[in-house]
C-alpha positions in Angstrom: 145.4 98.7 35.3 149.3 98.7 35.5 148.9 97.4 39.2 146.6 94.9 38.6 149.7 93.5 35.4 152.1 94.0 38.3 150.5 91.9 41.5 150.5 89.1 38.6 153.6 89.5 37.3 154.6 89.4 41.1 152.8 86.2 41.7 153.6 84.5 38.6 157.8 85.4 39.6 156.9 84.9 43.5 154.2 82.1 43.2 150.5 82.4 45.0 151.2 83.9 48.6 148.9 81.8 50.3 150.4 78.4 48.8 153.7 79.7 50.0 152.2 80.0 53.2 150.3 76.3 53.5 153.6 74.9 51.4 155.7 76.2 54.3 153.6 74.6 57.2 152.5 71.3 57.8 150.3 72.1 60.2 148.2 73.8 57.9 148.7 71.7 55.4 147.7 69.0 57.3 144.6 70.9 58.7 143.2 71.6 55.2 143.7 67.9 53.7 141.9 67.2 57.1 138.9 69.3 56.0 138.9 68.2 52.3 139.1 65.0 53.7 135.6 65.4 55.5 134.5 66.8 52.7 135.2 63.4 51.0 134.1 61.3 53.4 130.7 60.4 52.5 131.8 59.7 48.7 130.5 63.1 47.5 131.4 66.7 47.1 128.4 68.4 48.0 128.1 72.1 46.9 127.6 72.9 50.8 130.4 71.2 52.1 132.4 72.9 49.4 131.2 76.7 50.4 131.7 75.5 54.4 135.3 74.9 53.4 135.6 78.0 51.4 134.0 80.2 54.5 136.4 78.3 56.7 139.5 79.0 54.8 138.7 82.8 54.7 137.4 83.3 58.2 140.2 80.9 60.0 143.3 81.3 57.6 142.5 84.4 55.9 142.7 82.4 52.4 140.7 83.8 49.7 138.8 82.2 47.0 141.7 83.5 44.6 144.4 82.3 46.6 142.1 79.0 47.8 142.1 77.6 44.0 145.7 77.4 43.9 145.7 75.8 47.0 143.3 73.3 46.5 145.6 72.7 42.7 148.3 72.4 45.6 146.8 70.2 47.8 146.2 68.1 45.1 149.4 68.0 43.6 151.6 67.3 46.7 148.8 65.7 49.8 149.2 61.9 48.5 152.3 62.8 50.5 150.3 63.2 54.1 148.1 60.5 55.0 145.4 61.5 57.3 147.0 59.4 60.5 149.7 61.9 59.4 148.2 64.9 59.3 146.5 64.0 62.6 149.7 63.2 64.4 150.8 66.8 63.4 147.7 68.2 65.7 148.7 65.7 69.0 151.3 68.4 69.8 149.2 71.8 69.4 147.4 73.6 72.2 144.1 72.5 73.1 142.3 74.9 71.2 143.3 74.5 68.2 142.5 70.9 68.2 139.0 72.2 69.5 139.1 74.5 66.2 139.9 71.3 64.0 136.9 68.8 65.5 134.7 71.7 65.3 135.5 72.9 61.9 135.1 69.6 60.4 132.2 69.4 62.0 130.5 71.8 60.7 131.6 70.5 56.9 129.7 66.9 57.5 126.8 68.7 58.8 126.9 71.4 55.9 125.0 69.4 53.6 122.6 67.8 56.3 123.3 64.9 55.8 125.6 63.2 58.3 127.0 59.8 56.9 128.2 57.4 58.8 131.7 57.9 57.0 131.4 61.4 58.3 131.1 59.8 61.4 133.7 57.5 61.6 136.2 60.1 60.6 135.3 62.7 63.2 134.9 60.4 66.0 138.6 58.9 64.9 139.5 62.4 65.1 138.5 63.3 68.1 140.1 60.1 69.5 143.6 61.0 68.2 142.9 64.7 69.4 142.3 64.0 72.6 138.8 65.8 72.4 135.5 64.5 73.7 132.1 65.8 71.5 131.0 68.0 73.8 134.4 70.0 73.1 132.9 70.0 69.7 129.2 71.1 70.5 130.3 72.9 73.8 130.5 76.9 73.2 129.8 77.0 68.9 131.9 76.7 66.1 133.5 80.3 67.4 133.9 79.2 71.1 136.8 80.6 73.4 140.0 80.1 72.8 139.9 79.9 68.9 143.4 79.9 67.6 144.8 79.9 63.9 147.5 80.8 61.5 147.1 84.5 60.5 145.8 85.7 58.0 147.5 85.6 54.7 
C-alpha cells in the first residue's frame, strides 16, 4: 500500500512519465496527433478506432492506458500547437521505416471500424504523399512488417 501512495506521490511531484516522454519529442508528438487525427477523420470516434489507438500506443511506444489518459489530456491541451502539415514535416526526415510504421498504423485505425470514409482516405493518401510512401508499403509485409522502428518503451 505504501508503494502504491509513493509511485503517486512521485508522479504528482515528477508529472506522468509517459507525458514527459511525448512532451519531450515532437516526433512523437506529432505521430500520436497523426493517429488521433485519423481517428477524427471521418467525423466520429468510433469505439474501434479508439481501442486500435490504445493497442497501438502500448505495442509501438510502450504507453499504457494509465499513462495514455494523461496523454491524450496532453495532447489536447497543447496539439492546437502542431498542425497536421506540421506534424507530417517532422516524419520527411526519419528513416524509411518508420514512415512505413506511421502509413501503416493509421491504417489500420480507418480500417478499425470497417468503415473506410472517404476523409480517411484523403488523409492517408495525403500522408503517404508527404511520406514518400506508395500503398503497397502500407499493405506490403503487415502492420508488423520488417524494419519496424519506434521510440522505446516508456
Amino acid at each position: 500500500m505504501a508503494e502504491g501512495f509513493l509511485a503517486k506521490l512521485r508522479v504528482l511531484v515528477e508529472g506522468d512519465p509517459a507525458v514527459r516522454r511525448v512532451a519531450d519529442d515532437p516526433v512523437l508528438s506529432a505521430e500520436l496527433l497523426l493517429l488521433f487525427r485519423m481517428i477524427l477523420a471521418d467525423g466520429e470516434v468510433d469505439e474501434k478506432e479508439l481501442e486500435t489507438f490504445r493497442r497501438i500506443c502500448r505495442e509501438a511506444f510502450g504507453i499504457g492506458e494509465d499513462g495514455l489518459k494523461n496523454v491524450i489530456r496532453y495532447l489536447h491541451d497543447f496539439g492546437y500547437e502542431t498542425t497536421g502539415s506540421q506534424a507530417l514535416a517532422l516524419f520527411r526526415t526519419l528513416e524509411r521505416p518508420r514512415r512505413v510504421q506511421l502509413a501503416r498504423h493509421m491504417a489500420e485505425i480507418a480500417k478499425s471500424d470497417s468503415d473506410l470514409s472517404a476523409h480517411e482516405v484523403r488523409l492517408l493518401r495525403r500522408t503517404l504523399e508527404v511520406l514518400d510512401l506508395e500503398p503497397s508499403d502500407v499493405v506490403g509485409s503487415g502492420a508488423h512488417g520488417e524494419g519496424e522502428a519506434g521510440p522505446a518503451p516508456v
